[in-house]
N, C-alpha and C positions, 0 to 999 in steps of 0.2 A: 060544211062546217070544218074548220082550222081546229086540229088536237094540238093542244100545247103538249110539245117533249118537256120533262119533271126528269128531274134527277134519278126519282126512280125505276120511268119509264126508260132512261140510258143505261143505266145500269146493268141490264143483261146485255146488250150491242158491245158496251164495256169489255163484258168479261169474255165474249164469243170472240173480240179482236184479240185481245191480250193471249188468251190461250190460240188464234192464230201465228202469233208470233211466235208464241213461246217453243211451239210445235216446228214452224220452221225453222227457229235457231238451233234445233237438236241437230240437225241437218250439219249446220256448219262448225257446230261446239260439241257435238254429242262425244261419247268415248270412243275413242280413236281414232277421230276424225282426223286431230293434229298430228297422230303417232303417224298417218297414213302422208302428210303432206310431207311430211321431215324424214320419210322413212330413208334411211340411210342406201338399201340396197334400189335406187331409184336411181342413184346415178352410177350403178353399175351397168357400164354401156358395152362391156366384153368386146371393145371392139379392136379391130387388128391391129391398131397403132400403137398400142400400148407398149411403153419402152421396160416391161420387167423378163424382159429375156433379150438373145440375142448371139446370132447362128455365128461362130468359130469356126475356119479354117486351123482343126484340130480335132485330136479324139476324144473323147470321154476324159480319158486319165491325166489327157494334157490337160484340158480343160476345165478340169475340175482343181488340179496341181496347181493351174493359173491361179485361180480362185484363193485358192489357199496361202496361197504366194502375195498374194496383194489384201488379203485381211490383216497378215502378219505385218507385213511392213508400214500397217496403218495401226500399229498397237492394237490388234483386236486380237482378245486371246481364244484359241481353238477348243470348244466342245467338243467335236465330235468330225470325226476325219473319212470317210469311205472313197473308192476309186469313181463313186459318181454321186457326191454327195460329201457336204462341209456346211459346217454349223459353226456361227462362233459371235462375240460379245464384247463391246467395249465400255466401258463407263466415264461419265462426263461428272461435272460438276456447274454448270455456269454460273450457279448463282451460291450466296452459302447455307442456304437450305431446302435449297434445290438438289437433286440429282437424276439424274436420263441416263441410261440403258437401251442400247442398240446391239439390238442381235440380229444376225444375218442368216438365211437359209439359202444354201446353192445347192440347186437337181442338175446335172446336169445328164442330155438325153441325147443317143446317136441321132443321125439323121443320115439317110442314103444307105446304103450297103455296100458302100467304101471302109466304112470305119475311120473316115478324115475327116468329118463333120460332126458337128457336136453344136446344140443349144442347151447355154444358160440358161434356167431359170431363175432368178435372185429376187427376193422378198425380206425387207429388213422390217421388223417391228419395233419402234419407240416406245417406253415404257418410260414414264415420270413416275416421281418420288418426293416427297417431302418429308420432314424431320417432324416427328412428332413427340413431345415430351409429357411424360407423366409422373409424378409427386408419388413418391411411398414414403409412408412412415413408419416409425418402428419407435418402438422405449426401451433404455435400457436400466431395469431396474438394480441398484445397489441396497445390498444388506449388510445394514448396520444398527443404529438405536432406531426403529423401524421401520418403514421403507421409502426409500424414496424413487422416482420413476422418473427417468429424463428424457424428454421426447428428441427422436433426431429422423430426420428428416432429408430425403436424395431424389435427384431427378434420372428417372432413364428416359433414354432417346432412341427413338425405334422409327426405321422407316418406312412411311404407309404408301403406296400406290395409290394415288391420283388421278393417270389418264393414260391412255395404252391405244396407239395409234398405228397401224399399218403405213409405212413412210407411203405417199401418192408417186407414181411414176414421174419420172423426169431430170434435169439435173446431173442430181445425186448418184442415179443408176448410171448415166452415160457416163459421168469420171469412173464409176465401179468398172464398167466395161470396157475403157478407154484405155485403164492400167492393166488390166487383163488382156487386153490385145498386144500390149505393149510387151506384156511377159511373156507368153507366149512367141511375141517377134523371136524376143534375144533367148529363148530357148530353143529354137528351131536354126538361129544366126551356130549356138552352140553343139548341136546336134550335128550340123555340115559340117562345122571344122573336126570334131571326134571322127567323121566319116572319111575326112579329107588324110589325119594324122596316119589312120588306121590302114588307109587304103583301099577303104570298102565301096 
């Protein structure tokens, strides 16, 4: 005997697939499924190529003086100064309510037990800004044949932080490291002729 399938006899098969699916798409939608594909620290690959440092034929103090020497002459103004160690910050504008903020951090670390080698470490972080305005109001009430209240009205502008990005290796660093070797050069060019003047 042939049983005819009825709408109603489908209807649990129905709801057993449905909640099959529903069940596997937790799997690929569930909470934090996405947090987990996009996760930022995934393509931290720590590997040795990375160009945010970078070994000096120099000491600590040179090294770090370089550093300091080549913020300066890029209009970056100095936070914070130590003999292995320089912090400092410049600000942009490119657009007109836009602004960017770049600040720098330099470690610098011996190497060898010479005390003539020395690595950079330099990590600059981007900081965006936008112009944000807000409406106050106020009244200022006058007394006279009863009162009267006149409304007045101001915008302030205040700037909100937007996105805040660790600059990615490359580039950027190599010119940072490329003036720093450069100064470095011509202070050691000046070091020999002081040795040369002196006699030493």
């Amino acid at each position: 005997m042939i049983r005819r399938l009825t709408s109603d006899s489908l209807r649990p098969w129905a709801i057993a697939a449905l909640a099959a699916a529903l069940l596997a798409g937790c799997g690929s939608f569930g909470p934090g499924s996405a947090a987990r594909r996009n996760s930022v620290y995934q393509n931290e690959r720590f590997a040795a190529d990375e160009t945010f440092s970078r070994l000096f034929d120099a000491s600590v103090n040179d090294t770090c003086e370089a550093a300091r020497r080549a913020l300066l002459s890029q209009g970056y103004v100095i936070n914070t100064a130590t003999p292995d160690s320089i912090a400092g910050t410049k600000r942009f504008q490119p657009e007109g309510e836009v602004h960017v903020e770049i600040s720098f951090t330099i470690v610098c670390v011996p190497e060898g037990g010479s005390g003539k080698l020395a690595t950079a470490y330099v990590s600059a972080l981007q900081d965006r800004y936008n112009v944000k305005r807000s409406a106050n109001s106020t009244s200022l009430g006058v007394s006279a044949i009863g009162s009267i209240s006149v409304p007045l009205s101001s915008t302030s502008e205040s700037l909100v932080k937007v996105a805040s990005e660790t600059i990615p290796a490359g580039q950027f660093y190599d010119r940072f490291f490329a003036l720093m070797q450069r100064l470095i050069t011509q202070q050691g060019v000046e070091d020999t002729k002081d040795l040369d003047k002196t006699g030493g």
